[in-house]
Wavefront OBJ file of the C-alpha trace (Angstrom):
o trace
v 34.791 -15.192 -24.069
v 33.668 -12.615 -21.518
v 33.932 -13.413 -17.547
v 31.376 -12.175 -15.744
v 31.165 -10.785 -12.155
v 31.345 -13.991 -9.889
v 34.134 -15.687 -11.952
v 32.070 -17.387 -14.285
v 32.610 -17.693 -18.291
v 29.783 -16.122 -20.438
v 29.116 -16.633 -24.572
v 27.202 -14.241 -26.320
v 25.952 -14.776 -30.053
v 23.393 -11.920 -31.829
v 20.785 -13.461 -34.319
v 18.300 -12.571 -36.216
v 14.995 -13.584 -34.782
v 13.637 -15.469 -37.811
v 13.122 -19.593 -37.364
v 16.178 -20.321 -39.758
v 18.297 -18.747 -36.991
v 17.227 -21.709 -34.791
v 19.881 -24.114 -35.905
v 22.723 -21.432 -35.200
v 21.350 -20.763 -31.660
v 21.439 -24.775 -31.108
v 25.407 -24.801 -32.504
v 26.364 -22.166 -30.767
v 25.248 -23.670 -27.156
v 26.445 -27.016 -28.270
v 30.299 -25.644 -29.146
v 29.948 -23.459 -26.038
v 29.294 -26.837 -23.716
v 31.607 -28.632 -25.740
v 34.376 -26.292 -25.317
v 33.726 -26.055 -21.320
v 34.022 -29.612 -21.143
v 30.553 -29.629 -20.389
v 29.512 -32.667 -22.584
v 26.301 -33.932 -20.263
v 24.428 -30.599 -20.648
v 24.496 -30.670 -24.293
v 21.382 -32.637 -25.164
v 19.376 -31.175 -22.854
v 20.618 -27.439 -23.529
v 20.022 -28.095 -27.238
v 16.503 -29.157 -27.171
v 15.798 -26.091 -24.801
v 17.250 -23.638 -26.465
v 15.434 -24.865 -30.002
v 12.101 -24.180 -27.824
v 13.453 -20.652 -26.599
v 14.944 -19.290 -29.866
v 12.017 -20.457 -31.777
v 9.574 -19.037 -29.363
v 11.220 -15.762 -29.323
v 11.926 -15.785 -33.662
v 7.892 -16.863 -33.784
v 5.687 -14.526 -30.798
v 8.104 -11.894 -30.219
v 8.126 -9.463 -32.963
v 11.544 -8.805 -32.990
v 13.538 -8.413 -35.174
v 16.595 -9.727 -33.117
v 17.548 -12.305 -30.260
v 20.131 -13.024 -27.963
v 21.296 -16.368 -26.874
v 23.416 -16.532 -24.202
v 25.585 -18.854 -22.280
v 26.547 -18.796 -18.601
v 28.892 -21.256 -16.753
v 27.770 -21.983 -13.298
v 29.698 -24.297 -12.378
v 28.701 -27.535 -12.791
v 25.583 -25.923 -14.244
v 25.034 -23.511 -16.656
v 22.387 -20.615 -17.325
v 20.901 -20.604 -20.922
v 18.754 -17.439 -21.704
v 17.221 -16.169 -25.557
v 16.464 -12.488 -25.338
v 14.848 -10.245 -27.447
v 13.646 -6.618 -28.106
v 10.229 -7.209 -29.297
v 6.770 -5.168 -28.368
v 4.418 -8.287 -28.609
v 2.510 -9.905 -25.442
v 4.108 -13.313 -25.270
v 2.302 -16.647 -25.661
v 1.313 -18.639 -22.552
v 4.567 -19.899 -21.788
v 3.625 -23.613 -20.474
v 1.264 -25.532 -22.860
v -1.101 -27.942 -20.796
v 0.428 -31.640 -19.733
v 0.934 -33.778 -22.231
v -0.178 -37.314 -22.200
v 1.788 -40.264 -20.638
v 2.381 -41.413 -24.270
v 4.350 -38.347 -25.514
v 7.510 -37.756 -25.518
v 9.360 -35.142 -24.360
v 9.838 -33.040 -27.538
v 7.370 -30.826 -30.018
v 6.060 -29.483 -26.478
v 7.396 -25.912 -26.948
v 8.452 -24.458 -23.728
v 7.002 -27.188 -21.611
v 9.492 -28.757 -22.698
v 12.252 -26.045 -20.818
v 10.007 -26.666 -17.696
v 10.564 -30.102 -17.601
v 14.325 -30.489 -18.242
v 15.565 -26.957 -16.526
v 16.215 -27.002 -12.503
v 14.219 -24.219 -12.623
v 13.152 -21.649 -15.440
v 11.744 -17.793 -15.615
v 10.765 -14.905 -17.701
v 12.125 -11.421 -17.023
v 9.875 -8.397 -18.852
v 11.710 -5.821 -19.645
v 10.560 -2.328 -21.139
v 12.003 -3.435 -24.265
v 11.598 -7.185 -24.422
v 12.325 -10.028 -22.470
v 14.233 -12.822 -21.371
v 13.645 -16.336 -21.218
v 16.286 -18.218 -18.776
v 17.121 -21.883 -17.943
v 19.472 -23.087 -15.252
v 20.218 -26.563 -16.493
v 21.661 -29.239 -13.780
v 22.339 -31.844 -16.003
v 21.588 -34.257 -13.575
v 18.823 -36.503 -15.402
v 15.900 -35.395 -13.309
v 12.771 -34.570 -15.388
v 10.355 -31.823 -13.480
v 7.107 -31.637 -13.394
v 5.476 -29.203 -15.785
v 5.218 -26.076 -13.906
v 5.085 -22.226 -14.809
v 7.660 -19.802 -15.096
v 9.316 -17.256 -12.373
v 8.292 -14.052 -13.888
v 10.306 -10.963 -12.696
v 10.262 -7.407 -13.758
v 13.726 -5.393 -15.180
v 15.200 -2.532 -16.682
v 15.898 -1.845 -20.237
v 18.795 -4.266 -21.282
v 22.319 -2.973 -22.686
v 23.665 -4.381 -25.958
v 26.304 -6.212 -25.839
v 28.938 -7.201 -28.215
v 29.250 -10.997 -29.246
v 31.389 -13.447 -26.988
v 32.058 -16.537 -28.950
v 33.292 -20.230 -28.331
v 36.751 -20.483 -30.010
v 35.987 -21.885 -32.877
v 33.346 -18.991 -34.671
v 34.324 -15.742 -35.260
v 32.532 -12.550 -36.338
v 32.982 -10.944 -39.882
v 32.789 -7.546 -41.063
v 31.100 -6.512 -44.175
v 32.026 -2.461 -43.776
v 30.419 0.240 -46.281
v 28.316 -2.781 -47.815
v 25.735 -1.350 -50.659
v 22.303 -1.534 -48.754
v 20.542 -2.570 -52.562
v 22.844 -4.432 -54.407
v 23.239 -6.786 -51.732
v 19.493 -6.858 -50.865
v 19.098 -7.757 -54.820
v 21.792 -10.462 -54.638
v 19.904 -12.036 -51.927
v 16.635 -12.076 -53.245
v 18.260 -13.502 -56.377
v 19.716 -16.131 -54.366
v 16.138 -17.520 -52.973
v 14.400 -17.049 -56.513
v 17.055 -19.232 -58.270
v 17.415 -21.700 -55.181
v 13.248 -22.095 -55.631
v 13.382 -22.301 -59.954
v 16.169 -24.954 -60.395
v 14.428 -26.779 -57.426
v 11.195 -26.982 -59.978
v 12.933 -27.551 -63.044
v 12.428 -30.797 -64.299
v 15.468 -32.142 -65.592
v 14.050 -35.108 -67.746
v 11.726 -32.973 -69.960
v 14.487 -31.558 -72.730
v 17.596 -29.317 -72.466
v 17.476 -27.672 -68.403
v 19.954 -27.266 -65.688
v 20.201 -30.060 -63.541
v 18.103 -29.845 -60.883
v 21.011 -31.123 -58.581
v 22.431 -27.527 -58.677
v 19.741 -25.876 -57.171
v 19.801 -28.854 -54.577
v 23.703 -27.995 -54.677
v 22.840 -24.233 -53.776
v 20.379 -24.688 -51.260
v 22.759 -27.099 -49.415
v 25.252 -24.693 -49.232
v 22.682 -21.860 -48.194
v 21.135 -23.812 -45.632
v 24.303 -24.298 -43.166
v 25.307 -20.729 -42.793
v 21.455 -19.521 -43.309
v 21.524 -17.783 -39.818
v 24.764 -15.275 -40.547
v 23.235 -14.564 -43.693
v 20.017 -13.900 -42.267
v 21.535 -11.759 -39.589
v 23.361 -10.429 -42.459
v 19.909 -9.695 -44.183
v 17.960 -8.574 -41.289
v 20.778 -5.579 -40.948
v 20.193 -4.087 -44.635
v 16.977 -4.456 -44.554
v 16.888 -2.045 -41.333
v 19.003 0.217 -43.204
v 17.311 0.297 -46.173
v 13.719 1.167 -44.362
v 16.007 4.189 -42.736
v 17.159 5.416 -46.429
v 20.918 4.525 -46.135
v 23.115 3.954 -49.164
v 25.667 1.487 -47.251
v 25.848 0.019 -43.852
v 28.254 -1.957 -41.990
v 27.537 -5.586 -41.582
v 28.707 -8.424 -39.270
v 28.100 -12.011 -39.744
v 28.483 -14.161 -36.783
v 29.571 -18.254 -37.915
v 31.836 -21.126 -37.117
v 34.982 -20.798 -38.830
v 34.619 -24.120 -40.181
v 31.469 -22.941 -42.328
v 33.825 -20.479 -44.730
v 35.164 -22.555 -47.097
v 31.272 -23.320 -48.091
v 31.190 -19.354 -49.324
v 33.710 -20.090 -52.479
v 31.474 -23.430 -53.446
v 28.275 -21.284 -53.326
v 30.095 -18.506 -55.296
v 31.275 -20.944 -57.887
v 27.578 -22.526 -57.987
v 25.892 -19.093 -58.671
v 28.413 -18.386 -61.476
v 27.529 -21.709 -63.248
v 23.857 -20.777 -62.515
v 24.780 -17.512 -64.446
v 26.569 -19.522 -66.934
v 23.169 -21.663 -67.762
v 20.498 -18.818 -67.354
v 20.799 -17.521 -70.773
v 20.780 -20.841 -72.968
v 18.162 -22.335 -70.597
v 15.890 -19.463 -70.525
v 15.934 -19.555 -66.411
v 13.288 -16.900 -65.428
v 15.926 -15.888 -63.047
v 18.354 -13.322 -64.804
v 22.073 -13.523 -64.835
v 23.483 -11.495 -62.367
v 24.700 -7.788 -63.390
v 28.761 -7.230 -63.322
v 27.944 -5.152 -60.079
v 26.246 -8.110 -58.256
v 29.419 -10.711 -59.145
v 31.292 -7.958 -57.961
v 29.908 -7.700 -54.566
v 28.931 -11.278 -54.277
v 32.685 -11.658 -54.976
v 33.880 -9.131 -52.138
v 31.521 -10.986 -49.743
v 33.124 -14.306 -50.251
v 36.311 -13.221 -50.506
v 35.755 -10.856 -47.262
v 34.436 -13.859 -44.764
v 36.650 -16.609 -46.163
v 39.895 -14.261 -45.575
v 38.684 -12.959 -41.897
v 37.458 -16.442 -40.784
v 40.350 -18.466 -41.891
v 43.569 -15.635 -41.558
v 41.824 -13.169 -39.151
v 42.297 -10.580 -42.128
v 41.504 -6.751 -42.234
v 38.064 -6.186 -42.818
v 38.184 -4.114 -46.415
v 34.882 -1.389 -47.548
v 33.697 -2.642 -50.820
v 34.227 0.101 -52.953
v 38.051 0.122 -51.859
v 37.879 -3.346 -52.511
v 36.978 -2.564 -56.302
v 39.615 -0.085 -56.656
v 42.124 -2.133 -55.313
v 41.384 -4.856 -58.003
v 41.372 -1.959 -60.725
v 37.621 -1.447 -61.407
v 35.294 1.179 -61.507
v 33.975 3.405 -58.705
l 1 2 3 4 5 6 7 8 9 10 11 12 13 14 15 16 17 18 19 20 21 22 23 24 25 26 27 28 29 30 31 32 33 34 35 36 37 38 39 40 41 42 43 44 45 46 47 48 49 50 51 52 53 54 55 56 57 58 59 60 61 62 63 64 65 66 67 68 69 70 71 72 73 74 75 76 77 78 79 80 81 82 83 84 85 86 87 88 89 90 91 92 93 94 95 96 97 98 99 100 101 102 103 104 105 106 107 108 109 110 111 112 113 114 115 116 117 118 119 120 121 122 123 124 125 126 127 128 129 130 131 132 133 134 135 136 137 138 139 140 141 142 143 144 145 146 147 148 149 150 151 152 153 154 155 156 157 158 159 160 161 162 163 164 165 166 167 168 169 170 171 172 173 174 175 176 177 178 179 180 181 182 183 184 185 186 187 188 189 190 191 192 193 194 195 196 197 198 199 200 201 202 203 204 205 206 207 208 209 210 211 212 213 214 215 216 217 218 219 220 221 222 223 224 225 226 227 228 229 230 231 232 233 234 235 236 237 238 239 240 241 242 243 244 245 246 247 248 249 250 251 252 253 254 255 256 257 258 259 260 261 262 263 264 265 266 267 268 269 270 271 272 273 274 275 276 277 278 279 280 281 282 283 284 285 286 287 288 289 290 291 292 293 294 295 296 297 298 299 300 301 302 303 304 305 306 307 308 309 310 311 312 313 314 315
């Protein structure tokens, strides 16, 4: 947790700006509040930063946001940043009518619940800040405070107490792309399969899967959104970090044993999906193994490939 200037606490959590990222932006805020002791902000702060993360993972263009968390004291300061190029949306949708309620609004809704809200454009992006009071009052629906400032400095991630950020170092940029994209292409064919029409898997295990994708979908996204960068630059490895709540790990050796029964089925099933290659249970192995020992014993992060020779295989 990070202190800034005037004495206040500040949490800082990198995403990638995609709309299955949402859900970790809203946990994050919600274990921030929760660990302040700041109970009575976290409805409110959790519907507006839905609105902000998902404005910025939808109109920005980036491919990365920022959620932060700033303790005012009995307030707090909730901004979503990101680095993207695009012109942004109007930021205050017209009034609704006296028969809504106040969600689906988008950032109306941020208008009404924050004490007051703005947007800062930046050279390379912008930022989308809410003071919350938490005091109950619901504002009327007015426009943002729009200011102008300079190119923003990344910052490492400061986390509530309970998440922690993993390492993935010297990660192979295309195996693990492959193992991913293998992962959503069996998720979507066992979720088709219909298990009543002769000899298939059960379609409960691609229900299984998905369920166990869905939680931590954000770090892996993150995760995702890294190699993906490195393989548009031509790289051969690159160091990944995974941001989660340590409580998520011990979903990684479920999945892991799911997508070896998956593997186990493909071949007398005829699954359009192949069974994974020796080199993609190897690495899908070093991932699990590699979050479940850093989030639950704070272990050494470990490169892959010395990973492998540690175990006795090949190069």
């Amino acid at each position: 947790m990070k202190s800034v200037p005037d004495g206040g606490r500040e949490l800082r959590l990198r995403l990638a700006a995609e709309t299955v990222s949402v859900p970790g932006a809203r946990r994050f805020v919600t274990d921030g509040l929760a660990e302040w002791g700041h109970g009575h902000l976290v409805d409110d702060a959790a519907l507006c930063v839905t609105e902000m993360a998902a404005n910025a993972a939808l109109h920005s263009g980036s491919p990365y946001m920022q959620v932060r968390l700033r303790d005012l004291e009995p307030g707090v300061r909730l901004s979503v940043e990101d680095d993207g190029a695009l012109v942004p949306l109007p930021a205050v949708a017209p009034p609704p009518v006296a028969s809504q309620g106040t969600t689906g609004r988008g950032l109306a809704i941020v208008s009404v619940l924050a004490k007051s809200w703005g947007i800062e454009e930046r050279v390379d992006g912008r930022r989308i800040w809410a003071e919350l009071a938490g005091d109950g009052v619901e504002h009327d629906l007015r426009p943002p405070t729009v200011a102008y400032g300079d190119q923003a400095m990344p910052e490492p991630a400061a986390l509530p107490a309970d998440w922690v950020t993993v390492q993935l170092p010297a990660c192979p940029v295309q195996l693990g792309l492959q193992i991913d994209q293998r992962l959503d292409d069996l998720v979507r064919e066992l979720q088709l399969i219909d298990s009543e029409d002769g000899p298939t898997p059960p379609r409960e295990l691609g229900e299984l899967i998905e369920r166990l994708v869905t939680r931590p979908a954000f770090a892996r996204h993150l995760g995702r959104r890294t190699a993906l960068d490195a393989a548009a630059a031509g790289l051969e490895y690159v160091d990944i970090e995974m941001t989660l709540p340590r409580e998520m790990a011990p979903l990684l050796p479920e999945l892991l044993a799911a997508d070896n029964l998956a593997d186990e089925i493909s071949e007398t099933h005829q699954l359009l999906t192949l069974r994974s290659t020796p080199e993609m249970v190897s690495l899908r192995t070093w991932f699990t193994e590699s979050i479940v020992g850093q989030a639950e014993s704070d272990a050494d992060p470990v490169p892959y490939e010395e990973w492998v020779r540690a175990r006795g295989g090949p190069r």
